[in-house]
N, C-alpha and C positions, 0 to 999 in steps of 0.2 A: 779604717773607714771602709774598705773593698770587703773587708771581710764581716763586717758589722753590717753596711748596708746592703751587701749583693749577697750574702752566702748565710746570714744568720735569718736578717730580721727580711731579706728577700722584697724590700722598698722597690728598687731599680735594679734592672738585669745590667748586665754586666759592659755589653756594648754602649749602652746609654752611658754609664758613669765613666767608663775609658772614656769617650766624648767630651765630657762636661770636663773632667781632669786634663782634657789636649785646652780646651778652651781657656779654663781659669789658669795654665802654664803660661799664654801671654799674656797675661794681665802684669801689671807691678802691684805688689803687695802678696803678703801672706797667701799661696793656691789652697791650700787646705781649707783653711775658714774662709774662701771664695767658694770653694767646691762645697763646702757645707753649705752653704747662704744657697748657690744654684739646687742643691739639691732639696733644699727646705723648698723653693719656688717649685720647681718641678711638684712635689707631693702636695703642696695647698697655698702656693700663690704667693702672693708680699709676705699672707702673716707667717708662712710658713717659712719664706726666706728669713723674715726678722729673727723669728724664733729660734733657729737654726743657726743663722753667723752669730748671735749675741750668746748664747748660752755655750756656744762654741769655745769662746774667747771668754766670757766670766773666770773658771776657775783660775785661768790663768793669772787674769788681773788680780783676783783675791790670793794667790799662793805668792805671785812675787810683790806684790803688797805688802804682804805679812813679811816676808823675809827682807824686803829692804828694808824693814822698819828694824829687823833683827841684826842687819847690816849695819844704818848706822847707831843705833844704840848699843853695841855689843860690842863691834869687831871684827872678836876675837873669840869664833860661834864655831868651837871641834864638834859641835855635834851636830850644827849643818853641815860643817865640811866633810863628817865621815858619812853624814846623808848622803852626798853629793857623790862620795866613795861608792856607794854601792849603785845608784840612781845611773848616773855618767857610763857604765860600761854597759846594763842592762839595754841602754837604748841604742848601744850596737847590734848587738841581736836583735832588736826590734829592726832597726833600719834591715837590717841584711834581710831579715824575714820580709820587707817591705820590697825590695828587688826581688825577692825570688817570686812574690804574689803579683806582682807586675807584671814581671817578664814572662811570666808561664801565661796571664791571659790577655797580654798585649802585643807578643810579639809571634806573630802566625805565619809569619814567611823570613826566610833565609836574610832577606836583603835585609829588614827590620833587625837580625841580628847583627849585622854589619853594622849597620846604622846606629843601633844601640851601644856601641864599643866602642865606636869611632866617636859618641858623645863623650861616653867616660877619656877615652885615650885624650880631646883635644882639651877636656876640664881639668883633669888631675897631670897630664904632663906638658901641655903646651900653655895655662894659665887663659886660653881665650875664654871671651865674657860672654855669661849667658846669654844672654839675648841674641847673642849671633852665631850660638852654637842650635837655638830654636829658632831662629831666622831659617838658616843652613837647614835643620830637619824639616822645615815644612817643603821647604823647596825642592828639596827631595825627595821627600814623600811626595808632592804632588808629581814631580816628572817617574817617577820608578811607578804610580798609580797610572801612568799613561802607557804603561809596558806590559803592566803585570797588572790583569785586570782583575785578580785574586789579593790583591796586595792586604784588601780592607777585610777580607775574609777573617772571622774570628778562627784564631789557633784553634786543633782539636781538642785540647784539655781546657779550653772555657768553652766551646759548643757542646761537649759531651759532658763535662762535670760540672757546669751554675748550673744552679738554680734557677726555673721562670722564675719572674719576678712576679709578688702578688698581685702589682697595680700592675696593665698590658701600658707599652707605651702610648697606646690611644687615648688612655684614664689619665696621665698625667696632665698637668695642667701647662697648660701654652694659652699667651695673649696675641692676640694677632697685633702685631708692630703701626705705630701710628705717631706721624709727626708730634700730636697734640698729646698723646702718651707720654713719646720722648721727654719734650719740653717740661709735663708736669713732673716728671722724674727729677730731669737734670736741674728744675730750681729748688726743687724740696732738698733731693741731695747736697745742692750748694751753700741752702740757705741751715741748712745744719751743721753742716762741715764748720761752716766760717762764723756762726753766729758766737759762738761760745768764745771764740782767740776774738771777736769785737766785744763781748759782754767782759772780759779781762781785760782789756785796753780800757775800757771804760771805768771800771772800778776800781784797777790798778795799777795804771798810769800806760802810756804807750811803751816806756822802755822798763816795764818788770820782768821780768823774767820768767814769767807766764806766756807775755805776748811771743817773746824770742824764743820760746821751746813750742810755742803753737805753729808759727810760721814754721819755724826750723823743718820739726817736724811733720807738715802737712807737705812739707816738698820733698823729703825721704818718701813721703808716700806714692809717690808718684816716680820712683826710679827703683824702687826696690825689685827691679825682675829678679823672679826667682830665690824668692827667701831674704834673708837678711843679711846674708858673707856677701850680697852685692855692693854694700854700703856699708859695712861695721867698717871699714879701715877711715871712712870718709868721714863718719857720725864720731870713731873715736880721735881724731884729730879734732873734729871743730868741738866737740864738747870738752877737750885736755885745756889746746892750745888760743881757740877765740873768745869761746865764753867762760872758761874755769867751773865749767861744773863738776866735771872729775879730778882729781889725780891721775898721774899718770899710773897705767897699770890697773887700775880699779875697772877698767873697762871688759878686761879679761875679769876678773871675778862677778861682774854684771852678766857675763855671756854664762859664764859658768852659772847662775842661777837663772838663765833664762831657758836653759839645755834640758835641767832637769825640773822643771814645772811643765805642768798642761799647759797645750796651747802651742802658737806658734814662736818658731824662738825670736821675731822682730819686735816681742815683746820687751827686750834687755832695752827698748828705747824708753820703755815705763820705767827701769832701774835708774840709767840716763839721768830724769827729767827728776826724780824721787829726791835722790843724791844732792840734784845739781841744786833745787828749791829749797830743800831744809838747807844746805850751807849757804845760801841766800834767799831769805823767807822775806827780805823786802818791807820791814816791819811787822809783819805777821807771825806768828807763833811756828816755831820753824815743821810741826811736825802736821799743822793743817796746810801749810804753805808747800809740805810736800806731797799730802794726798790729795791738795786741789793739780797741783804740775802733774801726776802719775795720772790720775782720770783725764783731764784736760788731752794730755800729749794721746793714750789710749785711744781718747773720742777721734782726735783729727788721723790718726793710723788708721783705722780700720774704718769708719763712715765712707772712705773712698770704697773700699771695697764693696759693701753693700748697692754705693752708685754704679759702678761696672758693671756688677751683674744685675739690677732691676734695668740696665737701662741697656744692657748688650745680649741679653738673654732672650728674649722672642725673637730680633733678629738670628741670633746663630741658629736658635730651633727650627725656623722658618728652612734655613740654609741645611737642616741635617741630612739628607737627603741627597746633597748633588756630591756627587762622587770625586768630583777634583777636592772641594774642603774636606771631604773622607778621607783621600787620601793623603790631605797635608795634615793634617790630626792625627794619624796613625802614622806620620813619620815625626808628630812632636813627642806623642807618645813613646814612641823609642828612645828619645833622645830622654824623656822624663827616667828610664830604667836606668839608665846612664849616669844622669844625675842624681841618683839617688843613690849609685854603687858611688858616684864621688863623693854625695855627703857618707858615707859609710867609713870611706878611707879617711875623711876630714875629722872623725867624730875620733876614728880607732886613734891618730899621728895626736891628738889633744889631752887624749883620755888614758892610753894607754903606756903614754912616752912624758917625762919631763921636760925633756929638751927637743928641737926640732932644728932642723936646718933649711935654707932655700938653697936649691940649684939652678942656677940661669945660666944657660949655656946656647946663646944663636936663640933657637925660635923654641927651644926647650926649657920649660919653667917649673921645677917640681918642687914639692917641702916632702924631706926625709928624715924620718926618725935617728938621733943617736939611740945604738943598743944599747950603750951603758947606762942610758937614761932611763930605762923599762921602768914600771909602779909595776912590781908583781902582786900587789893586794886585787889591784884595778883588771890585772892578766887572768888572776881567779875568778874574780866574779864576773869577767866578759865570758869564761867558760862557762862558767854555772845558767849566765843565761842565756847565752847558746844551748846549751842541755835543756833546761826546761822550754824553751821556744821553740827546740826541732827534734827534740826526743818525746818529751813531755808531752809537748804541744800544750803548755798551760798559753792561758789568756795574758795579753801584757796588761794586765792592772797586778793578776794574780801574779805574775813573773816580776814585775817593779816592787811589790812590797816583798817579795822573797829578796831579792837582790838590795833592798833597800836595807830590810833587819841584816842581811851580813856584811855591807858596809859599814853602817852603826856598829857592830861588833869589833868589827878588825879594827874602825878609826879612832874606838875609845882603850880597845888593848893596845895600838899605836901611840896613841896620845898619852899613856900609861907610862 
């Protein structure tokens, strides 16, 4: 997205989307398709937000649609799985390429790189929860902004090498904030969210399985700081062990298909709900029973999101300006490089390891790979797309289907 909107197609300069990315990091739910929907408002207002979080999140709905359908109709699908062989390592390269584009135009002063490490250190070895590792960053960023009156300064390699942006940030679109604004936001937004899990109660009785994966899921919406490893241990217990939508285990192969599709990966709650409705369709036909649960759970996901930002987004614009939120934004932004070198490590210990270990030792909490457990097919193609992502420099669409046909290849000579 940094390099598509600030460096390619040059929409927003560079300061403004570090901004909007400190912003949508406290929100709960998916920040990417938050940061899409802010930056659709930012260029042309509601419709531009609509346009921009929905088309965001489409493909994803329609890829792992089609594949849970392939899921449960199949199985026993080697040539998803050898998909998933090349898919799965390529978007380690991606992530890492995503720290380095980060950190080089977020991180301008020494402290920020402290503060950046000390995200990753307290994520990947001490197990503390997001929200109080961006708690922690703002508060620091705002007291180190009280010191270091340079703090908010953009590093030289994004003041000297972005892009202007086409639209000045004066062109962009901002509403001036207004009680009566709010209020028409926050009942539109409500009366959307909640309308559809009331129109399923009503047609489908109060206890189907519809209503229980609406509810369910409209209150993951609302706790998901930071992606979706906030809650997959939480969503995969109550979906095994209260409602029976899964097996057990099948919640790892739902994440596994939500890794490697567009979109954000909080979608595995679409697999979830897909799953959980065809093996209880409730009298209904199990395979419409499951594409009504898959859109339904989708709607009540992401409809928060859209409310967040129409209804927090003039206020923060209003606020961009005073230098103490400057400075706590630019210290959540640190911590966002941090997190993203931890999902990095989290993606490599999945993808590139069969086995895994935890260490918990006192206030130290890490998962470490067994070596003897290496996938060297998955070790080849995390090089290959490392190669064309920083040698290359190919595009990740064009680097995903290289990396994609030479999974396909090894998983069917494997499977062979």
């Amino acid at each position: 997205m940094q390099r598509t909107l600030v460096d390619e197609k040059r929409w927003i300069g560079q300061q403004r989307f570090l901004f909007a990315l400190s912003y949508c990091t406290l929100l709960p739910g998916p920040e990417a398709q938050q940061l899409a929907t802010y930056v659709g408002w930012l260029l042309n207002g509601v419709r531009g937000a609509l346009v921009a979080g929905i088309l965001f999140v489409l493909p994803g709905v329609v890829a792992l649609l089609v594949l849970s359908g392939v899921y449960v109709a199949f199985g026993d699908t080697t040539l998803v799985e050898s998909l998933f062989l090349g898919l799965a390592p390529a978007v380690i390269a991606i992530v890492l390429q995503a720290v380095i584009r980060v950190g080089t135009k977020g991180l301008g002063h020494p402290a920020l790189v402290v503060l950046a490490v000390a995200s990753f250190v307290a994520l990947t070895f001490f197990g503390v929860p997001f929200p109080l590792v961006v708690l922690a960053a703002a508060v620091l960023g705002w007291a180190l902004g009280r010191r270091i009156p340079t703090l908010t300064a953009p590093p030289r390699a994004a003041a000297d090498g972005g892009p202007e942006p086409l639209v000045s940030d004066e062109q962009l679109h901002a509403e001036r904030p207004s009680g009566r604004r709010s209020a028409t936001v926050l009942l539109v937004g409500l009366v959307a969210w909640f309308v559809p899990v009331a129109l399923a109660a009503l047609f489908f009785g109060r206890s189907s399985v519809f209503v229980d994966q609406g509810l369910f899921f409209s209150g993951t919406a609302l706790v998901t700081f930071g992606g979706a490893y906030a809650v997959l241990a939480f969503v995969a217990q109550q979906a095994v062990d209260v409602y029976g939508w899964l097996a057990p285990g099948e919640m790892v192969r739902g994440l596994a298909l939500a890794e490697t599709t567009p979109g954000p990966l909080v979608m595995v709650v679409q697999f979830v709900a897909f799953v959980g409705a065809y093996r209880s369709p409730g009298g209904l036909d199990p395979w419409v029973a499951a594409v009504i649960a898959a859109l339904l759970t989708t709607w009540v996901t992401f409809v928060p999101c859209f409310l967040f930002i129409l209804l927090g987004a003039p206020y923060v614009e209003r606020l961009r300006g005073n230098r103490d939120l400057a400075a706590a934004l630019t210290g959540i932004t640190a911590a966002v490089v941090g997190v993203i070198a931890s999902l990095a490590v989290l993606f490599a210990l999945h993808t590139l390891f069969d086995e895994t270990r935890q260490l918990v030792a006192g206030p130290l909490d890490v998962e470490y790979p067994l070596l003897g457990s290496v996938s060297w097919p998955a070790l080849a193609i995390t090089a290959l797309g490392c190669a064309l992502v920083f040698w290359r420099r190919w595009s990740v669409l064009r680097t995903l289907g290289a990396c994609a046909a030479a999974g396909i290849v090894l998983g069917l000579a494997l499977a062979a």
